[in-house]
C-alpha positions in Angstrom: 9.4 9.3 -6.8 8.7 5.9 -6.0 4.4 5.3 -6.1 3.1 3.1 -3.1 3.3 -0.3 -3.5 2.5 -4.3 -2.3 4.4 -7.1 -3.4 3.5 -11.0 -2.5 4.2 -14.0 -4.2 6.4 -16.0 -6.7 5.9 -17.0 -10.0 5.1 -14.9 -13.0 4.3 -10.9 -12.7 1.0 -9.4 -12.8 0.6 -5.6 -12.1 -3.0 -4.6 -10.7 -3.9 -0.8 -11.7 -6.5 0.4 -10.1 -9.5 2.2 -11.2 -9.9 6.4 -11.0 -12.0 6.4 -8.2 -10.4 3.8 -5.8 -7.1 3.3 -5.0 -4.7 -0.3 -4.4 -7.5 -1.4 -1.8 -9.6 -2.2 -5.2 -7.5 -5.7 -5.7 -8.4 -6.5 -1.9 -10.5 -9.6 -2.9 -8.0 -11.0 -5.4 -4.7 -9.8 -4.1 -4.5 -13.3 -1.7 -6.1 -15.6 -4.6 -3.6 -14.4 -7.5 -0.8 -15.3 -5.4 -1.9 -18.4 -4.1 -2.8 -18.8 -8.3 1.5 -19.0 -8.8 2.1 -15.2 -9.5 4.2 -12.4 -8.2 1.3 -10.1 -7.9 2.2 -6.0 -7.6 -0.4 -3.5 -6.6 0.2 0.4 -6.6 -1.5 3.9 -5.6 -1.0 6.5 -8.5 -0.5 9.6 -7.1 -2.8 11.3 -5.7 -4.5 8.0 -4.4 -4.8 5.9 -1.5 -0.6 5.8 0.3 0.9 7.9 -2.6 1.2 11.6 -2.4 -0.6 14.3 -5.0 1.1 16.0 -7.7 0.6 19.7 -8.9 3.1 19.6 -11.9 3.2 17.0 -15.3 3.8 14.2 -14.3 3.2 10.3 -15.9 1.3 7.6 -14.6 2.9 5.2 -17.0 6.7 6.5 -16.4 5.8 6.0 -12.6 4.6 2.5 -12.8 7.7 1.8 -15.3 9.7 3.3 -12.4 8.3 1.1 -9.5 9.2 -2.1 -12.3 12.8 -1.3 -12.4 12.9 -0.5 -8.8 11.7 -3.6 -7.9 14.2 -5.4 -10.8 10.9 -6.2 -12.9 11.4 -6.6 -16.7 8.6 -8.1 -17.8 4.7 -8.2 -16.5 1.3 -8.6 -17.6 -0.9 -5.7 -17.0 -4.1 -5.7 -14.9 -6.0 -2.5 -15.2 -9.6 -1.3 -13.9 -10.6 2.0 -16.2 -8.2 4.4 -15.3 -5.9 1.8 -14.5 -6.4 0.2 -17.8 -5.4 3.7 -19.8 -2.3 3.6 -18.2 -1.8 -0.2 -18.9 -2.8 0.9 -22.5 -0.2 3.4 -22.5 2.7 2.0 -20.8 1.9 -1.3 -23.6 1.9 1.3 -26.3 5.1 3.1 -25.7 7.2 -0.2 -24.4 5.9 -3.5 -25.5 8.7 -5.0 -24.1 7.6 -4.1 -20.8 3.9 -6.1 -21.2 3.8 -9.8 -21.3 -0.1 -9.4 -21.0 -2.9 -7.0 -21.0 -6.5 -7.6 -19.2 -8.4 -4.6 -19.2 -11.5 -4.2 -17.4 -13.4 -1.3 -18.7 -10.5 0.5 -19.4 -10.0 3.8 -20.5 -8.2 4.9 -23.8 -5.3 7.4 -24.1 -5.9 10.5 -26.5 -9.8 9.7 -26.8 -11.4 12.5 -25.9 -15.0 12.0 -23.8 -18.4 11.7 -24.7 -21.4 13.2 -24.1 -22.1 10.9 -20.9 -18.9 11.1 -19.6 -18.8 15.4 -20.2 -21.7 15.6 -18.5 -21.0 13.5 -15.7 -17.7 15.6 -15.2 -19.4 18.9 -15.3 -21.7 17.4 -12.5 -19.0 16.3 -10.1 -17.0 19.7 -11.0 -20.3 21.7 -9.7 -20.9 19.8 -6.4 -17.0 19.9 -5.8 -16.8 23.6 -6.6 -19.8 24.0 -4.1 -17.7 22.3 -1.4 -20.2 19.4 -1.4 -17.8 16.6 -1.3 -20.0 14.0 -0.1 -22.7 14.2 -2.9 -19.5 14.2 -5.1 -18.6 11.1 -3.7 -22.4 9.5 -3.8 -22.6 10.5 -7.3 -19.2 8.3 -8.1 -20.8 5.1 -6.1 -23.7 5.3 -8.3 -22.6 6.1 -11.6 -20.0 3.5 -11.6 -21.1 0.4 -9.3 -23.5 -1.6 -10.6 -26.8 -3.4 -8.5 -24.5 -6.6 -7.9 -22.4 -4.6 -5.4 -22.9 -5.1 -1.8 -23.0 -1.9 0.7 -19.9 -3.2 2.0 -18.6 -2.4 -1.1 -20.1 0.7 -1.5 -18.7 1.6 1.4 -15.2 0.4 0.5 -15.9 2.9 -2.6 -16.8 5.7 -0.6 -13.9 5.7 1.7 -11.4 5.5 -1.2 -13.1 7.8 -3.5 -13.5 10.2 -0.5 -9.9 10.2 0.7 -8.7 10.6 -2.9 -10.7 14.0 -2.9 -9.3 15.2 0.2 -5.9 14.8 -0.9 -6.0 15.6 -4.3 -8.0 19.0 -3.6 -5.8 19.8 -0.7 -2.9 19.7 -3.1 -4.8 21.7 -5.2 -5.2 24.2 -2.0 -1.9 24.4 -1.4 -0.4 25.2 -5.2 -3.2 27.5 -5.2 -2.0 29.2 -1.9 1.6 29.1 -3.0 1.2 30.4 -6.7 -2.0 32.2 -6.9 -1.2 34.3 -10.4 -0.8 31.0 -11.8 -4.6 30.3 -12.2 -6.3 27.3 -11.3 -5.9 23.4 -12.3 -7.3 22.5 -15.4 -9.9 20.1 -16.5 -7.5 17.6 -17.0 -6.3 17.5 -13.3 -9.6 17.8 -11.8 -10.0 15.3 -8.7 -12.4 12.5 -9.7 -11.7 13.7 -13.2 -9.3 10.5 -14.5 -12.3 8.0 -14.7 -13.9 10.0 -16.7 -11.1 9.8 -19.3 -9.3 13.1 -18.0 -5.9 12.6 -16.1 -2.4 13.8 -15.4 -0.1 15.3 -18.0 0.7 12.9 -21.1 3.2 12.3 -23.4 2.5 12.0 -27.0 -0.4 9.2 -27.7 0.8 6.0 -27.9 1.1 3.3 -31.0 -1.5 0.4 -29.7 -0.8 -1.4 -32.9 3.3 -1.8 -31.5 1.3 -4.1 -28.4 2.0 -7.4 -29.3 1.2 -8.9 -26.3 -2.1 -11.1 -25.4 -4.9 -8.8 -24.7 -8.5 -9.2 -23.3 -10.6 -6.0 -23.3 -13.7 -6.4 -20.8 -16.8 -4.5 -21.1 -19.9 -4.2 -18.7 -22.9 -4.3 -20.7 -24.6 -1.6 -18.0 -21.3 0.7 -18.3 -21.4 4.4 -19.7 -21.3 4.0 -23.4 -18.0 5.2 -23.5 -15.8 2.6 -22.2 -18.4 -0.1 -23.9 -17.3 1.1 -27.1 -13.5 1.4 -25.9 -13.6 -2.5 -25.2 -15.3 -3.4 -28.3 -13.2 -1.2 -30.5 -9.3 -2.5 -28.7 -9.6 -5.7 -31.4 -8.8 -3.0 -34.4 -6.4 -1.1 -32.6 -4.7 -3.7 -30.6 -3.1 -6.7 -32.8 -4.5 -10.0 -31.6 -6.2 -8.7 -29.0 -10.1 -10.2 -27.6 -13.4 -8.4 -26.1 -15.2 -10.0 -24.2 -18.8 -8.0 -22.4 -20.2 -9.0 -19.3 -23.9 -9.4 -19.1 -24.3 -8.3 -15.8 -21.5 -5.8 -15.3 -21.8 -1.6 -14.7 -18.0 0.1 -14.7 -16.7 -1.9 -11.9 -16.8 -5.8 -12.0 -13.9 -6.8 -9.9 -16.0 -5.4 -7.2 -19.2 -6.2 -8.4 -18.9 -9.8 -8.7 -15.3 -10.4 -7.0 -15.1 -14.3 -7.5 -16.2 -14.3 -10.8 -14.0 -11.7 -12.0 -10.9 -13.7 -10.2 -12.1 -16.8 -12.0 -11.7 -14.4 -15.2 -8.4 -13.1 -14.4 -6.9 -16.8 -13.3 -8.3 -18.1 -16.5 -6.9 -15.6 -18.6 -3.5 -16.2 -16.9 -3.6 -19.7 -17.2 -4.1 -18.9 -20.9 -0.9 -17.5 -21.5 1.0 -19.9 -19.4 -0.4 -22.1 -21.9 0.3 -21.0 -25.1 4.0 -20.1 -24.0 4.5 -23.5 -22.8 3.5 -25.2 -25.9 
């Protein structure tokens, strides 16, 4: 299966992942700007999300966006990803450096770290209101626990309507397993809608090696972000050879969205970076 895609530009790849509780519409605000930057810029929906379809059996997020590279006759990209979409990155680096000229992560996720006690209870808290059929406080609670004050209600709103549809689609699919295999029991934890920003997710493959990455890396942290992915960012210089953290004052989970510009300034910079030191 080939996930949903955008393609624009020329020049070098970059691959935006987005975050667990958005979709491709994240990278709205510097789809244009990254292409008009000199890069080939690729977005993508996992499954489940935004244009791609949800998946009731094991399944990889990395092995789909390795898929959607060779489709499109990609061998080599740097890596973009927003929390969930930054696990993946993580992962996909991990188990093909080849693969990753780059990695920028901005509050990314880890693979095989379990969660913590902020992020268990904030999972127990969405499971309860989406057990209760209460999708809309689900939704709310997502928009507040992961934007921070700099986001506009435009943005919020953006939020909402991916967060939401992600729910509808993901618990439908849900529905209908349910409906077709009942004496099979119920999803677990780890497939639980909403449950991949908090460090849950689809069926994985063994953990990944981070110390095989050998690619430039800058881990991003948001100094008002669940402690979690805080100490994620500021931990990826140990694990990750050569690799740079960098916290943002100002930031909650999502900064890209937060503070758009500046984060695209970040991002362009970063590029620039590496264009850079290959060129010398």
């Amino acid at each position: 299966m080939t996930i949903s895609f955008d393609r624009t530009g020329q020049g070098p790849t970059v691959v935006l992942l987005h975050s667990g509780v958005c979709d491709r519409r994240m990278w709205d605000l510097q789809w244009q700007s990254l292409a008009d930057a000199g890069y080939e810029v690729v977005r993508c929906d996992f499954r489940g999300f935004g244009e791609t379809p949800a998946e009731t059996g094991p399944y990889s997020d990395a092995d789909d966006v390795l898929e959607l590279l060779d489709t499109l006759g990609i061998d080599r990209a740097t890596l973009i990803g927003s929390s969930y979409g930054g696990k993946v990155a993580l992962e996909l680096a991990g188990r093909r450096p080849e693969r990753a000229a780059a990695l920028m992560l901005l509050c990314a996720g880890q693979p095989g770290r379990p969660p913590g006690p902020q992020l268990m209870a904030f999972g127990r808290k969405e499971d309860a209101l989406l057990e209760a059929g209460d999708l809309e406080a689900a939704v709310e609670l997502n928009v507040s626990t992961w934007l921070g004050p700099d986001a506009d209600e435009e943005t919020r709103e953006a939020v909402r309507r991916m967060q939401r549809h992600a729910f509808e689609v993901q618990l439908a699919a849900e529905k209908e397993f349910a409906d077709a295999a009942p004496a099979e029991g119920s999803a677990d934890a780890e497939e639980t809608p909403g449950a991949a920003e908090a460090g849950a997710g689809p069926a994985q493959p063994a953990e990944p090696d981070l110390s095989r990455i050998d690619a430039p890396c800058l881990a991003v942290s948001g100094a008002h972000d669940v402690e979690d992915f805080r100490q994620i960012a500021a931990g990826l210089p140990a694990l990750v050879p050569g690799a740079r953290h960098v916290e943002l004052d100002w930031a909650q989970h999502l900064p890209s969205l937060e503070r758009p510009a500046e984060v695209t300034r970040l991002i362009t910079g970063f590029l620039a970076g590496i264009t850079e030191n290959v060129s010398r």
